[in-house]
C-alpha positions as CSV (number, residue, x, y, z in Angstrom):
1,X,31.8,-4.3,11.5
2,X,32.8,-3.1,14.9
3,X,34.1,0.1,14.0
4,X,31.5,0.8,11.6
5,X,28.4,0.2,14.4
6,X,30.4,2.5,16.8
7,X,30.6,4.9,14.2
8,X,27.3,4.7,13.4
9,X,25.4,4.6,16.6
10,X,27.6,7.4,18.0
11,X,26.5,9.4,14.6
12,X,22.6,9.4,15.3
13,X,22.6,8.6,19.0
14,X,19.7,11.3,20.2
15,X,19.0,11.8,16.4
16,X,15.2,13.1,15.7
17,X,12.8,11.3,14.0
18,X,13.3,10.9,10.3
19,X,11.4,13.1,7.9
20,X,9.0,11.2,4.7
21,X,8.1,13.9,2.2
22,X,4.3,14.0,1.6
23,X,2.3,16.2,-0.9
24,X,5.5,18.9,-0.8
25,X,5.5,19.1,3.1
26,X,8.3,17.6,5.6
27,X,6.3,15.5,8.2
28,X,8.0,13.6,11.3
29,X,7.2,9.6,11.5
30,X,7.4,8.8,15.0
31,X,10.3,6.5,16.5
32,X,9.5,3.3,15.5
33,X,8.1,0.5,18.3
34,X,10.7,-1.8,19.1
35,X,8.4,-4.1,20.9
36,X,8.4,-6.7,17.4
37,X,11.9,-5.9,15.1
38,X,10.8,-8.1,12.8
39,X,7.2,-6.7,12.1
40,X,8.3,-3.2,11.9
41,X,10.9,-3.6,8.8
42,X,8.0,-4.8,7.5
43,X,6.4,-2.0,7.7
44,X,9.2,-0.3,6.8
45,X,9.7,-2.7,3.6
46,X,6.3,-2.0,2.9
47,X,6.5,2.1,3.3
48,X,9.5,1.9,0.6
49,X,7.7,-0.3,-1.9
50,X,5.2,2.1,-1.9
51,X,6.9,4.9,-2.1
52,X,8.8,3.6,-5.0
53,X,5.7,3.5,-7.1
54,X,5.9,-0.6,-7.4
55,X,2.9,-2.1,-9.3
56,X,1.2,-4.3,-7.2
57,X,2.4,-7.8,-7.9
58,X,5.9,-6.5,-8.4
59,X,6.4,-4.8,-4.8
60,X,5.3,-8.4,-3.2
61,X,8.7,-9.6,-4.9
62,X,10.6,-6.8,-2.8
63,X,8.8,-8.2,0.3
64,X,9.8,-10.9,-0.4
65,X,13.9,-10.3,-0.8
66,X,13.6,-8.9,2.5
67,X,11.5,-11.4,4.2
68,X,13.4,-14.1,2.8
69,X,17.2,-12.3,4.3
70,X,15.2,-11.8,7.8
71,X,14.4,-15.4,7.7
72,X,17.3,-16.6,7.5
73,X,19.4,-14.7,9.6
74,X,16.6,-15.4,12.7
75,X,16.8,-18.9,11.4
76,X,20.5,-19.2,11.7
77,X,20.8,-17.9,15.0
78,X,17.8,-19.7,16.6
79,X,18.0,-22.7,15.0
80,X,14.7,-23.4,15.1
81,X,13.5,-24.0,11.6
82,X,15.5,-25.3,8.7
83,X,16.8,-21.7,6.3
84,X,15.0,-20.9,2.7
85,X,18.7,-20.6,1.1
86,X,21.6,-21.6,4.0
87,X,22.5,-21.4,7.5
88,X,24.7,-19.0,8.4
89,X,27.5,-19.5,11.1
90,X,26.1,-17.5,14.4
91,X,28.0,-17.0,18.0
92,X,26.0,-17.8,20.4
93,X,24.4,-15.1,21.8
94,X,24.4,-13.1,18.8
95,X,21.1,-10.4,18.9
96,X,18.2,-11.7,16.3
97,X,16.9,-7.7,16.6
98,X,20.0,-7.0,15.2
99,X,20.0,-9.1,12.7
100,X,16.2,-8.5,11.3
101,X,17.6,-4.5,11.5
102,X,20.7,-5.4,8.9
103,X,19.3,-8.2,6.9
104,X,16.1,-6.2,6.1
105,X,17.9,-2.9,5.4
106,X,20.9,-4.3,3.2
107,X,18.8,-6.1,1.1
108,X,16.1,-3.5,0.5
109,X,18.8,-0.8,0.3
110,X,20.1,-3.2,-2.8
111,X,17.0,-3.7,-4.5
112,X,15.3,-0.2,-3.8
113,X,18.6,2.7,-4.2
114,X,15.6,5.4,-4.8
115,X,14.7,5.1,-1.3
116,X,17.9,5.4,0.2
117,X,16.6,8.5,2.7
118,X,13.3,6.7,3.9
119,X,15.4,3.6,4.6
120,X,18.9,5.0,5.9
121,X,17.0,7.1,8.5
122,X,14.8,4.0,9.5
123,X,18.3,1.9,10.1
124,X,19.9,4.8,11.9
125,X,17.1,5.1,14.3
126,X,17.5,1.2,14.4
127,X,20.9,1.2,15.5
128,X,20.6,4.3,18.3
129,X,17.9,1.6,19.9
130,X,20.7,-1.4,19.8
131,X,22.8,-1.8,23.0
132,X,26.3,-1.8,22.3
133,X,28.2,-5.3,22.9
134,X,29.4,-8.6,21.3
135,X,25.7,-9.7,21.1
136,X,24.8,-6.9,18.5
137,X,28.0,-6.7,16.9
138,X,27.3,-10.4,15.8
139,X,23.7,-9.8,14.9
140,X,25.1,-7.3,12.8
141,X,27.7,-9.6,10.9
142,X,24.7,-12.1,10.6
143,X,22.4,-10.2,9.3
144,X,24.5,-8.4,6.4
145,X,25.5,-11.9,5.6
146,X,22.1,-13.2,4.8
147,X,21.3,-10.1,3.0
148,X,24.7,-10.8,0.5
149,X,23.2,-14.5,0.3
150,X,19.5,-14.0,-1.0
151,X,20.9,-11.3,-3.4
152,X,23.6,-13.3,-5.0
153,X,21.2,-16.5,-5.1
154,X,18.3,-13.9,-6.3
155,X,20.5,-12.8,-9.4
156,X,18.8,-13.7,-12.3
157,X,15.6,-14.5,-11.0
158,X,13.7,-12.6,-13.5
159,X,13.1,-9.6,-12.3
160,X,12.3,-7.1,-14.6
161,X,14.0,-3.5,-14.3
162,X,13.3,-0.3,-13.9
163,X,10.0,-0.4,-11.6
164,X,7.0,0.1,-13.2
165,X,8.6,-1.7,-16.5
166,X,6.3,-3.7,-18.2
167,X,7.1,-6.0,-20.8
168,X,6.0,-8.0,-23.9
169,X,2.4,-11.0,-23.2
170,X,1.1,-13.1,-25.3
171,X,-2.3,-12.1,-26.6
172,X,-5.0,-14.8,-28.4
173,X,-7.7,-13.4,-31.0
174,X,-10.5,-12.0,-28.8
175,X,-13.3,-14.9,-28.5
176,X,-16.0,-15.3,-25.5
177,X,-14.3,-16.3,-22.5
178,X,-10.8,-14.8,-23.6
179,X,-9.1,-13.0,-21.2
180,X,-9.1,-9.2,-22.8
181,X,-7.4,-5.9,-21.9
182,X,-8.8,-3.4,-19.1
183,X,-10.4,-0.7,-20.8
184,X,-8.8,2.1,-21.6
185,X,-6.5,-1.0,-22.8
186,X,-3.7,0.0,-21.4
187,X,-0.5,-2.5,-21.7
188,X,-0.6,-5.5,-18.1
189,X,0.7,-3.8,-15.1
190,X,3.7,-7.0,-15.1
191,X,3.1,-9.8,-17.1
192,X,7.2,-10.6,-16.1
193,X,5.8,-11.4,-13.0
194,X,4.1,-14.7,-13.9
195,X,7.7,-15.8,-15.4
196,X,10.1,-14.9,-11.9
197,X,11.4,-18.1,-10.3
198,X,9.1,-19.1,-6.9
199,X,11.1,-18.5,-3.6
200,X,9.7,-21.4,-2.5
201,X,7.3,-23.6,-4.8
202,X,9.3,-25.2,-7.0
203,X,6.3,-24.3,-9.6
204,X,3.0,-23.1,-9.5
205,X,1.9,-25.6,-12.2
206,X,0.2,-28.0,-10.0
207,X,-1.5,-24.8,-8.1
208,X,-3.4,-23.6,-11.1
209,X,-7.3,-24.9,-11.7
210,X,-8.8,-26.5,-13.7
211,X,-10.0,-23.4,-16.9
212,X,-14.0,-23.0,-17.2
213,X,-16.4,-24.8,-18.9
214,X,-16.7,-24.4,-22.7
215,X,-19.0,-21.4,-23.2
216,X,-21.6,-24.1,-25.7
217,X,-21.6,-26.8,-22.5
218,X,-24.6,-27.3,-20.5
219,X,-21.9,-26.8,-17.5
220,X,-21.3,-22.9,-18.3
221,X,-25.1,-22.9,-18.4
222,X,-25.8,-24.2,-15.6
223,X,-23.4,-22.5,-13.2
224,X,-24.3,-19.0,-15.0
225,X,-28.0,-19.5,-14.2
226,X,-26.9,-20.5,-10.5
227,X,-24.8,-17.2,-10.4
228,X,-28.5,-15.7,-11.4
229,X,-30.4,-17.5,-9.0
230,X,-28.3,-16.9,-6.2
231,X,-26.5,-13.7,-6.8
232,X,-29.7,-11.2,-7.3
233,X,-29.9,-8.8,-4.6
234,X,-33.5,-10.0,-4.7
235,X,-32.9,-13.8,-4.1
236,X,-35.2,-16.0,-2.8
237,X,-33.5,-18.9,-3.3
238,X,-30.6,-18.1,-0.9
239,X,-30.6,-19.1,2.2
240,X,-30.2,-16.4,5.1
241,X,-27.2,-18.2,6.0
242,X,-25.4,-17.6,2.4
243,X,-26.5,-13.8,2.6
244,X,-25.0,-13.4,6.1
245,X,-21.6,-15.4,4.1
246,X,-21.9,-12.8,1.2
247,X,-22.2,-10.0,3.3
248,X,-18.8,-10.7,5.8
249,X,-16.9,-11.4,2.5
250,X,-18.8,-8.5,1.1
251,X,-17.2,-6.5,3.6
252,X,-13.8,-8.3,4.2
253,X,-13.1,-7.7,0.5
254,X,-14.3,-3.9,1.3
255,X,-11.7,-3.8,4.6
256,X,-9.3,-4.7,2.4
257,X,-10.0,-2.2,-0.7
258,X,-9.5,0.6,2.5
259,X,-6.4,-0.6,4.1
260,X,-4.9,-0.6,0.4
261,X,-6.4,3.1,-0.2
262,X,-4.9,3.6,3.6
263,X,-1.7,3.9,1.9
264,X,-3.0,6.1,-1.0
265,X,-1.4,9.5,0.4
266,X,2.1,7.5,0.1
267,X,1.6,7.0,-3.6
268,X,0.6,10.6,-4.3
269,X,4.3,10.5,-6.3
270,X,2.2,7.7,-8.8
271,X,-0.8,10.6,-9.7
272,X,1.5,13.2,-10.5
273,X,0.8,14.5,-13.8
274,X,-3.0,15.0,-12.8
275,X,-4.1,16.6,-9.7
276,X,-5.8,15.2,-6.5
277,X,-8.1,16.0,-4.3
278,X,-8.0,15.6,-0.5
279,X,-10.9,16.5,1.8
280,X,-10.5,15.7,5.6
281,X,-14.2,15.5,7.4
282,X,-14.3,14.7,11.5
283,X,-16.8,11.5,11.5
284,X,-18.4,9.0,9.2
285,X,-22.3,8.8,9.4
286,X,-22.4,12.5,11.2
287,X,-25.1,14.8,9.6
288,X,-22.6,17.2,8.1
289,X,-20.3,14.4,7.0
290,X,-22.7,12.3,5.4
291,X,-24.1,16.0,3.2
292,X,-20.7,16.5,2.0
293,X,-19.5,13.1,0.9
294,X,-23.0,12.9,-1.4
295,X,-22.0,16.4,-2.7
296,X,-18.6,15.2,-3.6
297,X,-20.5,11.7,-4.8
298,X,-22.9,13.5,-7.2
299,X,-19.9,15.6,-8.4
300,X,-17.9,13.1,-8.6
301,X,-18.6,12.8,-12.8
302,X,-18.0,16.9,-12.8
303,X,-14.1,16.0,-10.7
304,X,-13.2,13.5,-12.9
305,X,-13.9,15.1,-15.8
306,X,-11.0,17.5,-15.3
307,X,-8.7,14.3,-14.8
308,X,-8.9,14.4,-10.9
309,X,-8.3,11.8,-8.5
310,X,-10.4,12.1,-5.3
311,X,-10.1,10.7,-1.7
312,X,-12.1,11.2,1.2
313,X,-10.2,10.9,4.5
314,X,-11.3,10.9,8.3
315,X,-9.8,9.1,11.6
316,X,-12.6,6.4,11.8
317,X,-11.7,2.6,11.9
318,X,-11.3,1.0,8.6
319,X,-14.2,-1.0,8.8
320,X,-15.7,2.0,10.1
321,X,-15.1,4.1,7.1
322,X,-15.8,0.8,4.6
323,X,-19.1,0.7,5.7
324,X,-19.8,4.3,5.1
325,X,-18.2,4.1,1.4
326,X,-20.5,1.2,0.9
327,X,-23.7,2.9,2.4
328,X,-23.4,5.7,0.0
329,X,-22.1,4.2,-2.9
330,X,-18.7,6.1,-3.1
331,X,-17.0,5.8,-6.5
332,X,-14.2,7.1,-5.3
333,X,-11.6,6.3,-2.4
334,X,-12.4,6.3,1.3
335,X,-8.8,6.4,3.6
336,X,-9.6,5.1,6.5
337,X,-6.4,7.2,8.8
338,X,-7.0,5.5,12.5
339,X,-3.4,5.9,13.9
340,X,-4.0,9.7,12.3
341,X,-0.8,9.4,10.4
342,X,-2.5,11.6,7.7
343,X,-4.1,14.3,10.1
344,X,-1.2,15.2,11.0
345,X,0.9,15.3,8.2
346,X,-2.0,17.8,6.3
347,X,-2.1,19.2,10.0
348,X,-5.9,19.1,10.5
349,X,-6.3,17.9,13.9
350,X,-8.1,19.5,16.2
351,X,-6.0,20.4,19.5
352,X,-8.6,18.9,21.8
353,X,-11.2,16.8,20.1
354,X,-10.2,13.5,18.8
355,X,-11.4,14.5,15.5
356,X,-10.5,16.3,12.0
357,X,-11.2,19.7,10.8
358,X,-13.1,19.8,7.6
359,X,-10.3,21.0,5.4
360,X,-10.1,19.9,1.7
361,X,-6.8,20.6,0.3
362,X,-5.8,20.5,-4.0
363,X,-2.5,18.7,-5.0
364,X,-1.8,20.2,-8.2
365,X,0.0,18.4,-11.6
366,X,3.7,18.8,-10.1
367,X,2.6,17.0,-6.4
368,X,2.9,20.3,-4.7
369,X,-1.1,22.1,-2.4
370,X,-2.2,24.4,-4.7
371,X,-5.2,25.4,-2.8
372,X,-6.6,24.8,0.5
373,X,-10.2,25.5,1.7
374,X,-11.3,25.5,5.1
375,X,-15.3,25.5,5.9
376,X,-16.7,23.9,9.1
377,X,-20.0,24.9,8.9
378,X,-20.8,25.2,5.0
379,X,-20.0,22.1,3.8
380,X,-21.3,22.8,0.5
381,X,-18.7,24.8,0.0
382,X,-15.9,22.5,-0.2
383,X,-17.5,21.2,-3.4
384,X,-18.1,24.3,-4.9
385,X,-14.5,25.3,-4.1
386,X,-13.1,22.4,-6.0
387,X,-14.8,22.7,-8.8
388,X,-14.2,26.3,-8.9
389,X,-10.7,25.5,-9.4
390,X,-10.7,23.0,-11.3
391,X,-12.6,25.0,-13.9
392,X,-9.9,27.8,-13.3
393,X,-6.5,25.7,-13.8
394,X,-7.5,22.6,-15.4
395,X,-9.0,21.9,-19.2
396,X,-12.0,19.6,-19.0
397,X,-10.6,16.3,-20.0
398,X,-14.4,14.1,-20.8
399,X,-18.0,15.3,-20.9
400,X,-19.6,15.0,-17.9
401,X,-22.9,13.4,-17.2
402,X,-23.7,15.7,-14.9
């Protein structure tokens, strides 16, 4: 281990930031804030999930590998809190930052080979920001050990391979109050899922509720009329108190719908096979702003029609840019892009304003800009220029109803 983290750390010592590959281009993630280890390979767990094009409810196992090694190795050097799977002999002294850095990388390095770039560069920056010493050396030694631990004790767990896999479901004959496909019926995302052995729980059995009422009982009738009663953006039988509740749920749910889309321009790799549309604009609720995202609203039908995904994208605050998706009824994505992560990857800051330029680029079929359009003042044209296009390279795919 010695040799190895000398080896190593002499390597990438001075090393530049590592590079993600977005939309075709190189762009350079900043050096990673050391001021919380453990939260940042989190972030980094999170960054590879997503990039690995992990359904949902399948990445959250990932997390959980990781989470579970970092755990343990923190655990068994602090002592404070009993381990998830076993305590792990620790000197005294030993570095919990280096620890979280091995445990976290080993075991999503395991579990996630296709992201062996992302997550080697994030452990060699790790290790340039480790003192050298006994302390770290042993951090090291405890880390990698609790990363061997959760994967031997993980084997067989029921994990279902390769990602994205799904697999067979029972299905009933379709009845009121049976669950039913999605349209267009596609096959569960990972029905596996509901049959992996709990890190913790030892079953979710006693979690579940109670199933609804019989759809013939006075029960169902009653709570459907309540939902009536109570739910009608007309109410009067709602108290102002309950409206103020449905609202901050309301928007809680709609904060989180945007920090999920946040990550939308990591996923780009999912959409391939259909192209997507990006356009950048400087602020939510600004006159010019607020023409072109009803344009691209009232196109929207005319985009999707050619099989298009759309996102808008500016620097507001999520909760910023929720509130505008809400206002103007927005069928498609807002990306809230505060930290400007995605401004500058697309390179459509401004150099002195704290604000986008209005820049709408086209990510063709293969993942790769096909066409960028650039219009500040005539915002109309972005629209225009999309559709133009799309009408050029792409086959209408449904009949608009536009």
């Amino acid at each position: 281990m010695r040799t190895r983290y000398i080896a190593l750390r002499a390597a990438i010592t001075g090393a530049a930031a590592s590079i993600w590959v977005l939309g075709g281009y190189g762009v350079a993630l900043a050096q990673p804030a050391t001021q919380n280890v453990a939260q940042h390979w989190n972030q980094v767990a999170e960054n590879a999930v997503i990039a690995s094009g992990a359904f949902q409810n399948e990445g959250l196992i990932y997390m959980a590998y990781a989470s579970a090694a970092v755990y343990d190795a923190v655990t068994s050097i602090d002592r404070t809190y009993r381990p998830l799977f076993e305590r792990i002999h620790a000197r005294a002294g030993a570095s919990p930052d280096a620890a979280v850095a091995e445990a976290a990388y080993r075991t999503l390095r395991f579990y996630l080979p296709g992201q062996a770039t992302l997550l080697d560069a994030a452990y060699f920056e790790a290790l340039a920001q480790l003192p050298g010493g006994r302390a770290t050396e042993d951090g090291l030694e405890v880390g990698a050990r609790a990363a061997a631990i959760v994967i031997a004790r993980r084997k067989g767990d029921g994990l279902t391979t390769p990602i994205g896999a799904t697999s067979v479901f029972d299905s009933l004959l379709q009845n009121p109050g049976v669950w039913r496909l999605t349209p267009p019926f596609a096959a569960p995302q990972t029905p596996w899922v509901g049959s992996v052995r709990p890190f913790v729980l030892r079953g979710a059995r006693r979690l579940r509720p109670a199933g609804p009422p019989p759809l013939d009982s006075a029960n169902w009738v009653q709570q459907f009329d309540e939902i009536k009663r109570l739910g009608s953006s007309a109410s009067t039988a709602r108290t102002p108190e309950q409206t103020a509740v449905a609202r901050a749920d309301l928007q809680e749910a709609l904060r989180c719908e945007c920090e999920l889309r946040r990550a939308a321009h990591a996923r780009l790799s999912e959409l391939r096979g259909r192209p997507v549309v990006l356009y950048f604009f400087p602020r939510a609720f600004t006159f010019g702003c607020t023409i072109e995202t009803k344009l691209f609203q009232d196109k929207y039908p005319d985009i999707s029609a050619y099989g298009a995904e759309l996102f808008g994208i500016s620097t507001d605050p999520l909760e910023t840019q929720c509130r505008f998706a809400e206002e103007h009824h927005t069928a498609f994505a807002m990306i809230g892009d505060p930290d400007q992560s995605i401004s500058h990857a697309y390179r459509v800051r401004r150099p002195l304003l704290s604000a986008d330029k209005r820049v709408t680029y086209v990510i063709d079929e293969r993942g790769m800009v096909a066409a960028v359009f650039h219009h500040e003042i005539k915002v109309k044209s972005h629209v225009t220029d999309v559709l133009r296009w799309l009408q050029e390279h792409r086959p209408a795919t449904t009949t608009s109803a536009h």
